[in-house]
C-alpha positions as CSV (number, residue, x, y, z in Angstrom):
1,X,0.0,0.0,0.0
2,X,1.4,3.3,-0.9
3,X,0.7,6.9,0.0
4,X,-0.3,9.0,-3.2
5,X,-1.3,12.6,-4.0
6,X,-3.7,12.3,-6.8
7,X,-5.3,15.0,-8.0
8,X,-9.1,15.5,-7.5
9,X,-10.1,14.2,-11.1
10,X,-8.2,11.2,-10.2
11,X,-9.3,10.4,-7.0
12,X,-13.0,10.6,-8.4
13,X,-12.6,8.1,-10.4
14,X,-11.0,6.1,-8.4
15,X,-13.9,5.7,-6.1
16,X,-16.6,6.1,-8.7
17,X,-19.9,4.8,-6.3
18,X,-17.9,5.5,-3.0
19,X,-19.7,6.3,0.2
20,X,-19.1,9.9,1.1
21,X,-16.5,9.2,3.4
22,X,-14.2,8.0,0.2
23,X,-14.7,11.7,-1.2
24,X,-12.7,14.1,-2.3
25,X,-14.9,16.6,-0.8
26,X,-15.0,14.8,2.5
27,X,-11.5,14.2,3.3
28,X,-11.1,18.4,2.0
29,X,-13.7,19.4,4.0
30,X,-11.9,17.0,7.3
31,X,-8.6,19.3,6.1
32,X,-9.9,22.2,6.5
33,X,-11.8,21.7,10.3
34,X,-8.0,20.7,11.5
35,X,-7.3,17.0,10.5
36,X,-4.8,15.6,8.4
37,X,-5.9,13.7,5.3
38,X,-3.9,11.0,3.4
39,X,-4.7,8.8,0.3
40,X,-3.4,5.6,-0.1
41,X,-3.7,3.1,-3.4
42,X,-3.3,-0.6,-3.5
43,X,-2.0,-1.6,-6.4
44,X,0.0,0.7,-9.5
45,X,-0.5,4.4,-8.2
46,X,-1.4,5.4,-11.9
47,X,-4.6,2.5,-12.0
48,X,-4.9,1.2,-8.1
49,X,-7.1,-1.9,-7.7
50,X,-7.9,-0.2,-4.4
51,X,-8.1,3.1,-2.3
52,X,-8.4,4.2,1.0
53,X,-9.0,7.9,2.8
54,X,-7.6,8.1,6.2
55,X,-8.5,11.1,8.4
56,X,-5.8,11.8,11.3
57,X,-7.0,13.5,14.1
58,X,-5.2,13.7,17.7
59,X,-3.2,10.9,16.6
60,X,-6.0,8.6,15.7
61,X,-5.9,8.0,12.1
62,X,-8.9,6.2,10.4
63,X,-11.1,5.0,7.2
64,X,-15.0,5.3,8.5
65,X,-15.7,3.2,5.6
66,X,-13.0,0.7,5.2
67,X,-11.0,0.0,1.9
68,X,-12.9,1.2,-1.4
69,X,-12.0,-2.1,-3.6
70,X,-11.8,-1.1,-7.9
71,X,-11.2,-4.7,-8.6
72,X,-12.3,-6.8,-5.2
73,X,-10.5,-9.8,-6.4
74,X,-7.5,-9.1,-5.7
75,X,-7.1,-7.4,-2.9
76,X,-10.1,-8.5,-0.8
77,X,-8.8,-11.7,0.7
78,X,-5.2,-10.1,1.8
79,X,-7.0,-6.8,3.6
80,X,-10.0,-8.4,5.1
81,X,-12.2,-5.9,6.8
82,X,-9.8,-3.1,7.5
83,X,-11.5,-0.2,8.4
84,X,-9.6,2.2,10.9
85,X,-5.6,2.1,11.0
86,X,-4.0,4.1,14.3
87,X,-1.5,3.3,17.1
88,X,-1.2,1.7,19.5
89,X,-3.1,-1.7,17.7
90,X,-5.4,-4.5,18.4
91,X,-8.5,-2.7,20.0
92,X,-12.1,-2.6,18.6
93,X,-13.7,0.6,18.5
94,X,-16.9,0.6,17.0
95,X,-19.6,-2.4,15.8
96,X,-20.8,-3.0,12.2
97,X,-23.3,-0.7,11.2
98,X,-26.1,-1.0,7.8
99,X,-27.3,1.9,5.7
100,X,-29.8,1.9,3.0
101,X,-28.4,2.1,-0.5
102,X,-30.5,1.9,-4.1
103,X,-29.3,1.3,-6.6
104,X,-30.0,3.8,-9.7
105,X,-30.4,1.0,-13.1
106,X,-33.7,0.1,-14.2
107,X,-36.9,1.3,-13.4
108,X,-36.9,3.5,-10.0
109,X,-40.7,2.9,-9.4
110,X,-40.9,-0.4,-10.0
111,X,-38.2,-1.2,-7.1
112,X,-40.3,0.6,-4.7
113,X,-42.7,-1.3,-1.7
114,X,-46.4,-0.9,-2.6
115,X,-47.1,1.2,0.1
116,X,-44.3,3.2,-0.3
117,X,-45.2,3.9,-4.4
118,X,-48.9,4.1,-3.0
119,X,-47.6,6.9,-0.8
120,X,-45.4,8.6,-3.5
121,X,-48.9,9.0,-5.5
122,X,-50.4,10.8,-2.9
123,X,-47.8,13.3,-2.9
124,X,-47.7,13.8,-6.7
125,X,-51.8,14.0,-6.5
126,X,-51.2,17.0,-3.9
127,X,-50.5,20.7,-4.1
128,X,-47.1,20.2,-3.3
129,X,-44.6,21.9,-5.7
130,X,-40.5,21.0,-5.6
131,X,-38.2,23.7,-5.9
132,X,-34.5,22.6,-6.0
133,X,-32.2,24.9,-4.2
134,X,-28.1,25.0,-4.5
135,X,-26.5,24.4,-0.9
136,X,-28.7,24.5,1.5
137,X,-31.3,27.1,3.4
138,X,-31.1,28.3,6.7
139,X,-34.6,27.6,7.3
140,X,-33.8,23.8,6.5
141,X,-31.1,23.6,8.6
142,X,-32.4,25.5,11.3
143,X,-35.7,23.1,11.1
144,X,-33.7,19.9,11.2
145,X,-31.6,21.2,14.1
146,X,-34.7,21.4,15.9
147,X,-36.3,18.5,15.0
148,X,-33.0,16.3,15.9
149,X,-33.1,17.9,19.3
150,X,-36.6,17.0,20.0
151,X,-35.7,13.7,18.9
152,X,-32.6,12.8,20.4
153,X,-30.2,11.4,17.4
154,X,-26.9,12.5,16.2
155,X,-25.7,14.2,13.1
156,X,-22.4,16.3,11.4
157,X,-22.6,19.7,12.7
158,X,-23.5,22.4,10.6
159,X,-19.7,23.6,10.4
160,X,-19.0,20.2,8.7
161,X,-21.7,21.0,6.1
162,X,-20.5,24.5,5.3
163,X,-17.1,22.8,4.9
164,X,-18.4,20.3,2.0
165,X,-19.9,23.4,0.3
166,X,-16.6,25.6,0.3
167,X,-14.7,22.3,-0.9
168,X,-17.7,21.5,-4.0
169,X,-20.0,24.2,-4.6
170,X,-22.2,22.2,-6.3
171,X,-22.1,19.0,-4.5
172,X,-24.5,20.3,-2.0
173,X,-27.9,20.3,-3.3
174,X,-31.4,20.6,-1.6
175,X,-35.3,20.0,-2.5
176,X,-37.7,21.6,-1.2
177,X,-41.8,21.3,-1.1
178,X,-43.7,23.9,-0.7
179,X,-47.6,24.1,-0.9
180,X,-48.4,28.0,-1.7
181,X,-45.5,30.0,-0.4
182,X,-44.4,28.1,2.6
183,X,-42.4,25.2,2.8
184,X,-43.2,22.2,4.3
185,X,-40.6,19.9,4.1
186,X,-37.1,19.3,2.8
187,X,-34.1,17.4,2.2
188,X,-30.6,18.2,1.9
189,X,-28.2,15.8,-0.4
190,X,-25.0,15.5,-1.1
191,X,-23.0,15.2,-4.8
192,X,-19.7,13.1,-5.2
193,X,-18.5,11.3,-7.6
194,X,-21.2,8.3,-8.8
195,X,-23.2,8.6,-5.7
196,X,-25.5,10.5,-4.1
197,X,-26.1,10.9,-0.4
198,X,-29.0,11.7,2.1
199,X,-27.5,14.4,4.5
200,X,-30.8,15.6,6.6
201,X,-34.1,16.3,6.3
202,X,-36.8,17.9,7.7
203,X,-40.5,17.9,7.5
204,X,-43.5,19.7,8.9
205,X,-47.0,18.7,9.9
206,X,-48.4,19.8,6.5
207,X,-45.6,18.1,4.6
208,X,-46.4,15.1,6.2
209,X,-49.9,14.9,5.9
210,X,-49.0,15.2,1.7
211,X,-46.0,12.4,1.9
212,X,-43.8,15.1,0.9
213,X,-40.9,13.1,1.8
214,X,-41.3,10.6,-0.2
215,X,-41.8,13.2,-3.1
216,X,-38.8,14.7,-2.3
217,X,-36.9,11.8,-2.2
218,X,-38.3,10.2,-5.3
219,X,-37.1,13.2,-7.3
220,X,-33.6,12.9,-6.2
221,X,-33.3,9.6,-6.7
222,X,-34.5,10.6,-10.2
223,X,-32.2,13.4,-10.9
224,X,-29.1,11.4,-9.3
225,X,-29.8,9.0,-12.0
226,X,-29.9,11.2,-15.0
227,X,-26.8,13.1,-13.9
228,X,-25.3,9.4,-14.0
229,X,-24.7,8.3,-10.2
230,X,-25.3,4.8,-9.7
231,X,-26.0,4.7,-6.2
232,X,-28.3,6.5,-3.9
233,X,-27.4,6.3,0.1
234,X,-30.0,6.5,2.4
235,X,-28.0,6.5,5.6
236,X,-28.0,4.5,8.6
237,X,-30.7,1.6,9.2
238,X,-31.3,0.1,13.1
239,X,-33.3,-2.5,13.9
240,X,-34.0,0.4,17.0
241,X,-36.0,2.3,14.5
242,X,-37.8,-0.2,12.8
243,X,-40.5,3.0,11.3
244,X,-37.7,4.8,9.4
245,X,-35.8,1.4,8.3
246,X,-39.3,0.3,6.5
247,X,-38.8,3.8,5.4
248,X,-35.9,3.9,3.5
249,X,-35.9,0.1,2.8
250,X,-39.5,1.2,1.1
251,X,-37.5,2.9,-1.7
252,X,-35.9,-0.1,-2.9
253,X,-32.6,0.4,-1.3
254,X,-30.8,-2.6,0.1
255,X,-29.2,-3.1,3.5
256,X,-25.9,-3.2,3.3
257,X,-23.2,-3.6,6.2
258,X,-20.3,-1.8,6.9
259,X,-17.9,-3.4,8.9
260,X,-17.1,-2.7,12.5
261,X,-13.7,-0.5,12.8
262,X,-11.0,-1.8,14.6
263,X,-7.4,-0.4,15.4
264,X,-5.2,-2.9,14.1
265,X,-2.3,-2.2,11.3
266,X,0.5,0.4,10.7
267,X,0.9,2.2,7.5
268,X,4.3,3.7,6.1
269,X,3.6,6.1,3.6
270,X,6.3,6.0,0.4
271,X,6.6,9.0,-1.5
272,X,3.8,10.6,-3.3
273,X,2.3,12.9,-5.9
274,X,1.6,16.6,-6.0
275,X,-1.9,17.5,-6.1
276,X,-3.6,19.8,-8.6
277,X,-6.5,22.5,-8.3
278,X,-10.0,20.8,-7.7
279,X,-12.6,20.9,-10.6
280,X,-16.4,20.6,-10.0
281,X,-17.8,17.2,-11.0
282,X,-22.1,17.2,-10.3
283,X,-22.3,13.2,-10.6
């Protein structure tokens, strides 16, 4: 495994499908809120079969997501389940964890549950009305904040978000319903390279009384698939929250695990390559 400094257009192709955490715009945005960022290939640095993005932070270096495999046969067998890297080794940190990813091919609809399409026609049947809205509004963030307070669950802070806008521009997207002048509900996503990701949400009592959510996320599924993504991530799914796993199961998404991370291996980094300015990519 060696360390490399590819440039941005290289790195997104390079993890083409990714989960966020494999982005360019993540490991920039990790940069500039004080951790160090390195980016290692398995494999010929010019075509890697694999890559990883380790964030360093008070001298814990890890990969939220594990090893992003190009060509899994290869490499798969010899780097089983690696998935955080740091000093000293052998201890377990975390436990595997499942989020909700669709896939993009085919016919969106006819992946969805019955009640979940069933649903989607009663938003389209509505007064609702999507607008789509580059970064995203203070009145969504300010509504989800609230609404994850009341609720009790975790998310990035908002300084994490205005950090993935500043390192993309356009990767950063959100829709919005409104019904008359008001909106009622809206989701914020997030643009890297072949996949699209669910960031937050929010929705009022009218939006939910129209299924706006499932409106709004019907339309981004659609729009991540004609800008050419080929995966749409949901987020997290717990068997704790059984209502919003049906939820984003319902879409046609599968489950899909990502192993637990575990300090365990030491990485020498060897040499390297300069890095060039970052260019926008919307897919």
């Amino acid at each position: 495994m060696e360390r490399i400094e590819p440039s941005r257009a290289e790195w997104n192709t390079w993890t083409f499908g990714a989960p966020l955490q494999q982005s360019w715009a993540y490991g920039e945005t990790a940069r500039t809120l004080g951790s160090r960022v390195e980016r290692y290939a398995v494999g010929p640095a010019s075509d890697p079969d694999a890559v990883v993005q380790f964030v360093r932070r008070f001298g814990v270096g890890y990969a939220p997501v594990g090893v992003h495999y190009r060509r899994p046969g290869s490499y798969a067998a010899r780097l089983p389940g690696l998935t955080l890297i740091a000093e000293p080794a052998g201890r377990a940190v975390s436990t595997a964890r499942q989020v909700a990813v669709r896939r993009l091919d085919g016919d969106l609809r006819a992946g969805m549950a019955k009640k979940w399409r069933n649903r989607l026609h009663v938003a389209e049947r509505s007064d609702l009305r999507i607008h789509r809205i580059a970064g995203c509004p203070r009145w969504l963030s300010e509504a989800e904040a609230a609404q994850r307070s009341a609720r009790g669950y975790k998310a990035l802070p908002l300084a994490w978000l205005r950090g993935m806008i500043a390192a993309d521009s356009c990767g950063v997207l959100t829709y919005a319903a409104f019904s008359g002048a008001l909106p009622v509900a809206g989701i914020c996503v997030l643009r890297h390279s072949g996949r699209w990701t669910y960031h937050l949400g929010w929705t009022g009592p009218d939006g939910r009384s129209r299924s706006a959510h499932h409106l709004l996320i019907a339309t981004a599924m659609e729009d991540a698939a004609k800008a050419g993504a080929v995966l749409f991530d949901l987020g997290l799914v717990t068997a704790q929250n059984e209502g919003l796993r049906r939820f984003k199961l319902g879409t046609g998404a599968e489950a899909v695990t990502i192993p637990g991370m575990t300090i365990g291996w030491r990485l020498s980094a060897r040499g390297g390559r300069r890095a060039s300015a970052p260019a926008c990519r919307a897919a």
